[in-house]
C-alpha positions, 0 to 999 in steps of 0.5 A: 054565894051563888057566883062561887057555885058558878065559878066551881060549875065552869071549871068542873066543866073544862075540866070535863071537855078537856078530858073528852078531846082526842088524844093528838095523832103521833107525827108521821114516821119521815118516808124513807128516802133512798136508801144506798145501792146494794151490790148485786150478788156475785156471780158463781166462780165458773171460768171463762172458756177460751180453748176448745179445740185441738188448735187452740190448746196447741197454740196456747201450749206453745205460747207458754213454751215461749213466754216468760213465767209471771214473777208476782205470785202469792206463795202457798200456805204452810200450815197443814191439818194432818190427815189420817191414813183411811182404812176403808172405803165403800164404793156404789157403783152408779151404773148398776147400784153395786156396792164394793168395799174396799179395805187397807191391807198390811202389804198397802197395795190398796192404800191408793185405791181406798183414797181414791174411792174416798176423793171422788166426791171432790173428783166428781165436783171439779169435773162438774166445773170444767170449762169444756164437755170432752172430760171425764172420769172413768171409775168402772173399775172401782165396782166389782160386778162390772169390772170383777177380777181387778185385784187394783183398780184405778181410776181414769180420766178420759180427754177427747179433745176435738180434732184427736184422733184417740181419746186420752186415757190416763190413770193414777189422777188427782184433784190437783191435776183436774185443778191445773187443767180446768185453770190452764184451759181458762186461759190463766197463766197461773197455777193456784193450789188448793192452799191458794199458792201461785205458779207459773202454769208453763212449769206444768207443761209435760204433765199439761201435755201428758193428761190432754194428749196434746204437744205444742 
């Protein structure tokens, strides 16, 4: 029957093209449309300078004297880790690269000086974040070649306040009191602590007043 062979030869023939043709094209992925404003990165934590000068840090001393303590403030945390009394601190001397070794002894006279020694890492920081140039840490006396002979040594902070006549020297100085300053010279009204407690900053006023030299 050649009309069957024909039908069979025009089927296998579409079965032939059918197979050749180009796979159809994947639609195109939609163009993404705007997407939404990501928020800039915030800016580092640095306080705001508002008092430089001699004149300016008695005018604001005597304003707080004056004013009422803000009555809205967060109280401090009271979970504590405990810590651990160190028994040894080793201090390099970035003057002269001397190391001196300091070690707890049984009468505690040098309890302080090895806390201090391990806390200037933190000491060194919050004076790297002070909102003014004219402070400092004096640790001279920590390192035995350039200080020998001081059986307790302490560290300093140094305050030339523009318009002082003296720099103010003052021993026997913590994180918290590097803290108070750089917020009490920002302007603030309040005393955050470390645990993020709030205090009026007028409660501060003599220990203010005794670090910077400066009366109202």
């Amino acid at each position: 029957m050649p009309w069957l062979i024909a039908v069979f030869a025009a089927v296998m023939l579409l079965i032939l093209f059918a197979g050749c043709r180009p796979a159809a094209k994947p639609p195109a992925p939609p163009t993404p449309g705007p997407g939404p404003t990501q928020p800039a990165p915030p800016e580092p934590d640095k306080p705001a300078v508002s008092l430089k000068t001699r004149d300016e840090i008695r005018a604001r001393l005597s304003q707080l004297e004056k004013s009422e303590p803000p009555t809205e403030l967060k109280p401090q945390a009271m979970c504590y880790a405990p810590t651990v009394p160190l028994e040894r601190a080793d201090y390099v001397c970035p003057k002269c690269g001397e190391k001196t070794i300091f070690a707890a002894k049984a009468d505690h006279t040098l309890d302080n000086v090895v806390g201090d020694v391990s806390g200037l890492p933190e000491m060194r920081r919050l004076i790297g974040r002070m909102p003014v140039p004219w402070m400092q840490l004096d640790e001279s006396q920590f390192c035995g070649k350039c200080s020998p002979g001081i059986d307790v040594p302490k560290l300093f902070l140094v305050v030339r306040v523009p318009g002082q006549a003296e720099p103010r020297k003052t021993a026997d100085v913590g994180p918290e009191d590097l803290l108070l300053l750089q917020e009490f010279l920002s302007g603030a009204d309040k005393y955050t602590d470390a645990g993020g407690g709030e205090a009026p900053m007028k409660i501060y006023l003599p220990r203010i007043e005794e670090l910077l030299g400066v009366k109202p």
